[in-house]
N, C-alpha and C positions, 0 to 999 in steps of 0.2 A: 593353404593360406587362409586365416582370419580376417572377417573380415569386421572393418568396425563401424559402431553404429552409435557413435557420437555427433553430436551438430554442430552448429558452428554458435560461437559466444555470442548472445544476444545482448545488445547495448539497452534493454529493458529489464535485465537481472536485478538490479536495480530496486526498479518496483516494483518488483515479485517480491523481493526481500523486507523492503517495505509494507508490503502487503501481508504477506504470512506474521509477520512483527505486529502490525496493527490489528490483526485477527488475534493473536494469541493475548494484548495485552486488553483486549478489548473483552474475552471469556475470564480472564484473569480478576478485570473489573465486576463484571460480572456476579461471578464467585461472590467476591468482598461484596459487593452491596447487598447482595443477598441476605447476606449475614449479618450487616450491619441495622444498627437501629434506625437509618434517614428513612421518611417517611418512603412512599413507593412515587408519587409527586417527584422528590426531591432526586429520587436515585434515577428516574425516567428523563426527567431534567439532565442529570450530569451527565447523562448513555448518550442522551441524544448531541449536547454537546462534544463529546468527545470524538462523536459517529461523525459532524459536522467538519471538524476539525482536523482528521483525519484525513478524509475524505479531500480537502483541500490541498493538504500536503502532497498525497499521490496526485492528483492532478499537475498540479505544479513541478513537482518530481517529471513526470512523464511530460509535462511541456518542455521545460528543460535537456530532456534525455531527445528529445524530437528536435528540438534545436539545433542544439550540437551536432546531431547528425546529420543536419541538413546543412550547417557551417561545415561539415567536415566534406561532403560529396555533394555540394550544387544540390540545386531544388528539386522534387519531385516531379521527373517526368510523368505524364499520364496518356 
């Protein structure tokens, strides 16, 4: 008998996938300004905003995903 060695679906898949997305669009960014003529100012300005931005999404994302979960099964015993 096989046995198997899968986990159970984690309700943060979510923001992992968010995560890996804002990582790849983020080298992507990258790339292109590199290449582009803005000055290094200008492109370290947009990185950082974009880094800023992001960054607040997944938070919010994973507030959200903790919410619900705590709507779905009563609060956090400790």
């Amino acid at each position: 008998m096989k046995k198997s060695t899968t986990v159970n679906k984690s309700p943060f898949n979510s923001v992992k996938l968010l995560l890996a997305l804002g990582l790849f669009l983020g080298l992507c960014l990258l790339m292109v300004f590199t290449r582009s003529a803005y000055s290094q100012s200008q492109q370290s300005l947009f990185l950082f905003f974009y880094a800023v931005v992001w960054a607040v999404a997944c938070v919010a994302r994973v507030r959200y995903v903790q919410n619900k979960k705590v709507r779905e099964n009563g609060p956090i015993q400790k």
